[in-house]
C-alpha angles and dihedrals in degrees: 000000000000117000125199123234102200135030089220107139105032103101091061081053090049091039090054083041094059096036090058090056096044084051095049094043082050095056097041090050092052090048095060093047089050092056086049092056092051098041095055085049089055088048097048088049090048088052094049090037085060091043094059095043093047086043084073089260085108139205095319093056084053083053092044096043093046092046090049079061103055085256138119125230107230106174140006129168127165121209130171091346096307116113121201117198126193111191129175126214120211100248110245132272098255089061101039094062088040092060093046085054085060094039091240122136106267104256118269107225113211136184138171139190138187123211133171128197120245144024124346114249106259097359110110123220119252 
């Protein structure tokens, strides 16, 4: 067995070590960051997905609007007036390669609104 006779050199090793974690921690943060972004996208085009379809334009003007966005319509059903959207967002880049490095499905990022035409029960127009 060989012994060492010094510890010269292992603080370059500790230095790389804790690079590499502060790396990793960097990218998984900005990952997530990156899937927030893009969910509250997805929720402010399902919002004005439901707007234009409550607004009389109907369930193809949801499609078209969430199409315009990078986005695809799911589900939209109009009952008594209200309208409710689901849309999906495809998930970003970032995460999408870090969840082909860990051989996992890239997420699938959802959101859904609700919206009805008319006045607002007990508001009063201007």
């Amino acid at each position: 067995m060989v012994r060492l006779r010094s510890d010269a050199g292992i603080a370059v090793l500790w230095a790389a070590m804790l690079v590499t974690v502060l790396l990793l921690a960097a990218l998984g943060v900005g990952a997530f960051g990156a899937a927030i972004a893009v969910r509250a996208r997805a929720a402010a085009v399902a919002d004005l997905a439901a707007i234009a379809a409550a607004q009389g334009a109907g369930c193809s003007s949801a499609g078209d609007l969430a199409q315009t966005n990078g986005m695809s319509l799911d589900a939209c059903t109009q009952e008594d007036g209200e309208v409710t959207v689901e849309v999906t967002a495809p998930p970003p880049p970032l995460l999408v390669r870090l969840a082909g490095l860990l051989d996992q499905p890239p997420p699938v990022i959802r959101a859904a609104a609700s919206a009805s035409a008319g006045a607002v029960a007990g508001v009063d127009p201007p």
